[in-house]
C-alpha positions in Angstrom: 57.4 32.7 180.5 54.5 29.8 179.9 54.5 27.4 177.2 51.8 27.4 174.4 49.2 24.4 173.3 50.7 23.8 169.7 49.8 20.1 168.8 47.5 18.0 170.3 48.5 14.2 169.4 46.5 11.5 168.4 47.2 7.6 168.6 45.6 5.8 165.9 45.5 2.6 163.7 45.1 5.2 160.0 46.6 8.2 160.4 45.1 9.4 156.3 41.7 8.4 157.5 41.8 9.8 160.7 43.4 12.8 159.3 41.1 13.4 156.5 38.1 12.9 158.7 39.5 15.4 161.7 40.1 17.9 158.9 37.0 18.1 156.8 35.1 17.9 160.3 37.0 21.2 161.4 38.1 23.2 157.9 41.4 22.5 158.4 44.6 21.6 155.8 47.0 18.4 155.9 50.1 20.8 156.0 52.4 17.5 156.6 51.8 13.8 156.2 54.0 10.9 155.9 54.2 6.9 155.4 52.5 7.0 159.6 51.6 10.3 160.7 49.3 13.1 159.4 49.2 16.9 160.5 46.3 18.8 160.3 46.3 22.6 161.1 43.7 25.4 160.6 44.2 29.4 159.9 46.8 30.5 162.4 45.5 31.5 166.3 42.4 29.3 165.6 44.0 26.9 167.6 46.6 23.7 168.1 47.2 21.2 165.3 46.5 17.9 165.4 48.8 14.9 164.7 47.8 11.7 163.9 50.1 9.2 164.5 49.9 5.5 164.0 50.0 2.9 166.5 49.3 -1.2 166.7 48.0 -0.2 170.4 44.1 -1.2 170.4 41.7 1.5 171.7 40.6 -0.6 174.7 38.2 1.7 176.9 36.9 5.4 176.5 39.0 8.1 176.0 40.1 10.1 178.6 40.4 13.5 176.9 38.2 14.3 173.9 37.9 16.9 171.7 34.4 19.5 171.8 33.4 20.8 168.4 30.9 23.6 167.9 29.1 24.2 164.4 29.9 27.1 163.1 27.3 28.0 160.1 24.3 25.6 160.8 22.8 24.3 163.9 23.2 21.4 165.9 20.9 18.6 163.7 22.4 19.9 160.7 25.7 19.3 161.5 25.3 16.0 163.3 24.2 14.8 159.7 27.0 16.5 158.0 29.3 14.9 160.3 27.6 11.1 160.1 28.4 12.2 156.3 31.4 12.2 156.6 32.3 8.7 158.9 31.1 9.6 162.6 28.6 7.7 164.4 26.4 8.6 167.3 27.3 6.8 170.5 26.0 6.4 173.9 28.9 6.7 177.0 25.8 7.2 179.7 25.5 11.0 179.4 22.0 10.6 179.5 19.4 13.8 178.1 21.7 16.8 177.5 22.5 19.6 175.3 25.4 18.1 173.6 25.5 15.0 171.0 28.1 12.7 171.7 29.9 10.9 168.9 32.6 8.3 167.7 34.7 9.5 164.9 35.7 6.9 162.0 38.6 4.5 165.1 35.7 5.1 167.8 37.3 7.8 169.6 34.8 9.8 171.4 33.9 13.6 170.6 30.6 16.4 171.6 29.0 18.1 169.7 27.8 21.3 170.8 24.9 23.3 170.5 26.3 26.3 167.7 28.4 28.9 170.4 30.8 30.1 167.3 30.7 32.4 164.1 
């Protein structure tokens, strides 16, 4: 017996912001928020759900997981724009000339954008 990857949690100073941000990035529904935390899940087997959950801990250096998104109906340049769109920010962490676009979302946690890989 193994266990499975349900919920992948996030420590953050606005869990609504976060929350809303994280699911209009990936399509996915707030299926249950409160006064300090915010769930977001997508269409079931397309993955874990993320929690945000708040915290007066400072983000102090660069994350040491971070999440890899994929565009899904547009390529690469097009969503980096929709993304800015919606609060993200293009940052540099020294990866230097490659394939993916690395960003901040809205609390300056790191993300990549791929190059499109997904229907």
């Amino acid at each position: 017996m193994a266990s499975r990857f349900t919920e992948l949690i996030i420590d953050c100073g606005d869990a609504a912001t976060l929350g809303r941000f994280w699911a209009a990035v990936l399509d996915y529904d707030i299926t249950d928020e409160d006064h300090d935390s915010v769930l977001i899940e997508g269409p079931a087997g397309s993955g874990p759900g993320l929690l945000f959950s708040e915290s007066t801990d400072p983000k102090t250096q660069k994350n040491r997981l971070h999440i890899d998104v994929n565009p899904t109906d547009r390529n690469q340049a097009e969503e980096v724009e929709r993304l800015i769109g919606l609060g993200a920010r293009r940052i540099d962490i020294g990866q230097g000339d490659q394939s993916w676009e690395v960003l901040a979302d809205p609390e300056g946690n790191e993300f990549c954008l791929l190059r499109r890989r997904v229907a």
